[in-house]
C-alpha positions as CSV (number, residue, x, y, z in Angstrom):
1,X,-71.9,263.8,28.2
2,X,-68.7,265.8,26.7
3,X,-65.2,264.3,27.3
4,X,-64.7,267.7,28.7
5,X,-66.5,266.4,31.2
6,X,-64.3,264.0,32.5
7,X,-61.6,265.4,30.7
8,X,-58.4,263.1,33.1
9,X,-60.5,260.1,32.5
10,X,-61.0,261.0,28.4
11,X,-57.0,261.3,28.3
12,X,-56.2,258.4,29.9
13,X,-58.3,256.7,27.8
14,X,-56.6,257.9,24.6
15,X,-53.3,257.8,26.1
16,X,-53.1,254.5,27.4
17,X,-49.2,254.5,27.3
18,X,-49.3,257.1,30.3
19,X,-51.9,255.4,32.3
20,X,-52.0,252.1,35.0
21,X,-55.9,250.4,35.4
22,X,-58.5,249.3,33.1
23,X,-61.5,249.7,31.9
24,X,-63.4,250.8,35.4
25,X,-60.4,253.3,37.0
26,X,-57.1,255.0,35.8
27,X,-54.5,256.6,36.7
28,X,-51.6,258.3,35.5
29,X,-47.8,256.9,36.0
30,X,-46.8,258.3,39.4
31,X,-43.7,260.3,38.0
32,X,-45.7,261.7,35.0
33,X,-48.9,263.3,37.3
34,X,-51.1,262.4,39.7
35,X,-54.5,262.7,38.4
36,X,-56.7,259.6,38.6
37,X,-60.2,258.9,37.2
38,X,-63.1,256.5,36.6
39,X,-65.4,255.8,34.4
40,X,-68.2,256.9,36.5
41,X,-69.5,256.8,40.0
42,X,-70.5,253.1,39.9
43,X,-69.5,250.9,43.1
44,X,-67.4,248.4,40.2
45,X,-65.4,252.1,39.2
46,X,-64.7,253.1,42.4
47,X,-63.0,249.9,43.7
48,X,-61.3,249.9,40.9
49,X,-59.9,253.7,42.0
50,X,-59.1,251.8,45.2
51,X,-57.6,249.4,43.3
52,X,-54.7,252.1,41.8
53,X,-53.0,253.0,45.2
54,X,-50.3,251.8,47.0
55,X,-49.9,251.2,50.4
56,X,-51.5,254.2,53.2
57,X,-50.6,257.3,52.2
58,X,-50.9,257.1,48.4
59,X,-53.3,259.8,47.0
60,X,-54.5,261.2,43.6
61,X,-56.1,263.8,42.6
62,X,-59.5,263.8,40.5
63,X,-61.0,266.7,38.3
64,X,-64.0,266.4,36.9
65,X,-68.1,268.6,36.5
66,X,-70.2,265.4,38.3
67,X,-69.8,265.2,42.2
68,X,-66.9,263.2,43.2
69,X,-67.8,260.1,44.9
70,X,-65.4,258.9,47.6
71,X,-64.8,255.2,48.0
72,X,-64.4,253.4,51.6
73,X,-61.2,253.1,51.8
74,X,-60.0,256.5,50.8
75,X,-60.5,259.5,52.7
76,X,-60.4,263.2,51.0
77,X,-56.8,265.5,51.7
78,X,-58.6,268.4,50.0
79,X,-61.5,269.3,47.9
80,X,-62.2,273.0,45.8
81,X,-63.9,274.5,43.3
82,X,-62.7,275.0,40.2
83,X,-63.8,276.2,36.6
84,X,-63.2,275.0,33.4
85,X,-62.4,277.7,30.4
86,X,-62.7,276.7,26.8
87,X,-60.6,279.2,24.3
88,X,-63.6,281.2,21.4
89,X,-61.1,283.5,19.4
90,X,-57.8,282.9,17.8
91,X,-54.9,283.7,19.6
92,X,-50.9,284.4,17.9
93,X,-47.0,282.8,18.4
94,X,-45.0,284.2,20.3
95,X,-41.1,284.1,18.9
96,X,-39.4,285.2,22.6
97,X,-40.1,282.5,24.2
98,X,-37.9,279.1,25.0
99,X,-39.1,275.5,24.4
100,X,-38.4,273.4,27.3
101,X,-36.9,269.9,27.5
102,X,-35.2,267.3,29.5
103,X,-32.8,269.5,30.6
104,X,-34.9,272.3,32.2
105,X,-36.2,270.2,34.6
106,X,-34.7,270.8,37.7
107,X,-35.4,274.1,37.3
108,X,-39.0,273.4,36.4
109,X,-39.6,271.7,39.7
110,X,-38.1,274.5,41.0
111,X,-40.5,277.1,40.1
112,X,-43.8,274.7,40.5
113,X,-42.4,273.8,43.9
114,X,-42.1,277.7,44.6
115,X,-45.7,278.6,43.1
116,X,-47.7,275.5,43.3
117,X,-49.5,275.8,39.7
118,X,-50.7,272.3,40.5
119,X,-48.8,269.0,40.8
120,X,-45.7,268.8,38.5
121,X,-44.0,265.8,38.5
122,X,-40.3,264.5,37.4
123,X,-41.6,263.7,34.0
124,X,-44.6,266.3,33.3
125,X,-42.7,267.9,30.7
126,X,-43.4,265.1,28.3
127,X,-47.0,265.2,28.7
128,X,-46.8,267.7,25.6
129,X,-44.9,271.2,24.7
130,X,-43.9,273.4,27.5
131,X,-41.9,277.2,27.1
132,X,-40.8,279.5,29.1
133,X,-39.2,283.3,29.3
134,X,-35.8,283.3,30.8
135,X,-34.8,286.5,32.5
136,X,-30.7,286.5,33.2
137,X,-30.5,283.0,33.0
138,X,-33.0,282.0,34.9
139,X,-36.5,280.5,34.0
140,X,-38.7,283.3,35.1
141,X,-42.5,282.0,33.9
142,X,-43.4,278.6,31.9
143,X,-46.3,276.9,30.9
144,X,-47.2,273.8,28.4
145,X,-49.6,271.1,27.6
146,X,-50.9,268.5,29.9
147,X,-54.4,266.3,28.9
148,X,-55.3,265.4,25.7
149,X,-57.4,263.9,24.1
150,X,-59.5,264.2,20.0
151,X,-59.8,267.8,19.3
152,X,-59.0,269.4,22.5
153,X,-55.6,270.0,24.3
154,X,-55.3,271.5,28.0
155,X,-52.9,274.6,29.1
156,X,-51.5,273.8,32.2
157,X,-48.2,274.5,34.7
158,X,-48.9,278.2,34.2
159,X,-46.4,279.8,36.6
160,X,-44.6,282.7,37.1
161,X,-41.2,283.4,39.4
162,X,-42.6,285.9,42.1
163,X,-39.3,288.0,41.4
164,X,-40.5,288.3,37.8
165,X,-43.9,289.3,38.5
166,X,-46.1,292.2,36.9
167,X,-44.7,291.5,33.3
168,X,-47.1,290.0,32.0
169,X,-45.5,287.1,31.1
170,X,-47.9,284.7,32.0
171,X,-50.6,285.9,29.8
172,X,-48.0,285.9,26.7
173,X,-46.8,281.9,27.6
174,X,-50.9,280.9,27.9
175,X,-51.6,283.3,24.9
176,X,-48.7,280.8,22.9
177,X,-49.4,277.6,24.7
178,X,-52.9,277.8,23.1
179,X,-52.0,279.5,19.9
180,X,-49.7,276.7,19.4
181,X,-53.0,274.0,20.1
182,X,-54.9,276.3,17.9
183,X,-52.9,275.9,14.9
184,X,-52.8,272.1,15.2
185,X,-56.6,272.5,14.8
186,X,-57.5,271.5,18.7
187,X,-59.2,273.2,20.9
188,X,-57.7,274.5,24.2
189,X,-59.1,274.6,27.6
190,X,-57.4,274.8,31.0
191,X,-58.8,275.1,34.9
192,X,-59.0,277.4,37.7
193,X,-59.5,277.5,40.8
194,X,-62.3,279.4,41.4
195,X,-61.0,281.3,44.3
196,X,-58.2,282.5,42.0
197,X,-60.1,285.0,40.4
198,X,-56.8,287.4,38.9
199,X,-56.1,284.3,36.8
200,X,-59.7,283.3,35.2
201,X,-59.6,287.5,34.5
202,X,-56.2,287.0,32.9
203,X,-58.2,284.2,30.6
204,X,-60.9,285.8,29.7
205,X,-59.3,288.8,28.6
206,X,-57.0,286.6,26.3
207,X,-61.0,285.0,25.2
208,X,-61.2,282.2,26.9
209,X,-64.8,281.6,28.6
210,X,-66.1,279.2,31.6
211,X,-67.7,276.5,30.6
212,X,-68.9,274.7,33.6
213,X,-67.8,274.5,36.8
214,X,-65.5,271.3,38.3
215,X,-64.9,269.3,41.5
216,X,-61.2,269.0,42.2
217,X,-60.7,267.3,45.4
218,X,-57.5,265.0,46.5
219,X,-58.1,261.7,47.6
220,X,-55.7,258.9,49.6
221,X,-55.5,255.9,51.1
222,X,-56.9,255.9,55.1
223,X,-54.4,255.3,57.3
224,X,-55.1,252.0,59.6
């Protein structure tokens, strides 16, 4: 099996530092994301799972290609289809755009509250290198870096102001985001929902191809 495969649980596992759990379950720290994963589907891994969250209420969200098995005790919020898309040609910089820090953030949230590219938490940013294109001042489109793990690095937080629209500017942050990865000699990948079909067109025009499809679902604590 590929660490693409279980690509939240492979980062975890390299990244220690930005996970709670052991050896069965893991999870990032709450203000960083809110992926969780295990190691696999045994009964051991998914107490474990149960293990990482708090009091009724709590969820996480897994990502992976097997099925996802839900323990007792948790109940699914939502469950999709996604894809995964690997980059297969080399893609270029891009000077115009804006690296993004510590003091971007409250406009970060901001925009991922207002376009829901996935969660985004208070400290996402640091997960790796996020830009964006400001338009008058304001952030009109971002995207950065999110898992990681050896030899591959995921695009994520792709997102674009709906007044700023139609540019194109998404394609030119993803087309840097990876060109970035590419030059640091990883590979990049990134998801999709499978429903969003503009977006995985948007990817494969820029070469990126699917290389297996994912279940995505949101998972939390049953309330008693």
């Amino acid at each position: 099996m590929s660490a693409l495969d279980r690509p939240v649980w492979a980062s975890l596992q390299h990244q220690p530092h930005w996970a709670l759990g052991g050896e069965r379950a893991r999870r990032f720290v709450p203000d960083l994301h809110g992926f969780a994963a295990t190691a696999d589907e045994s009964a051991a891994s998914l107490d474990a799972l149960v293990g990482l969250l708090g009091p009724a209420g709590d969820s996480v969200y897994l990502l992976q290609v097997p099925a996802i098995a839900v323990p007792p005790g948790l109940e699914v919020v939502k469950a999709a289809a996604g894809v995964q898309m690997v980059a297969t040609r080399r893609l270029h910089a891009d000077d115009n755009v804006v690296v993004l820090g510590d003091a971007d953030v409250d406009e970060m949230l901001a925009l991922a509250r207002l376009t829901e590219p996935g969660p985004f938490f208070a400290r996402t940013h640091t997960l790796g290198r996020f830009i964006g294109v400001r338009i008058g001042g304001r952030l009109a489109a971002m995207a950065g870096e999110r898992m990681r793990f050896p030899g591959h690095v995921e695009i994520s937080g792709v997102c674009t102001h709906p007044d700023f629209r139609g540019q194109g500017l998404a394609r030119r942050l993803s087309a840097a985001v990876a060109a970035d990865i590419q030059q640091r000699g990883d590979l990049p990948f990134l998801h999709a929902w499978t429903t969003n079909t503009a977006a995985i067109s948007l990817y494969e025009d820029l070469g990126f191809v699917v290389r297996t499809p994912v279940h995505v679902a949101v998972l939390r604590r049953k309330r008693s």
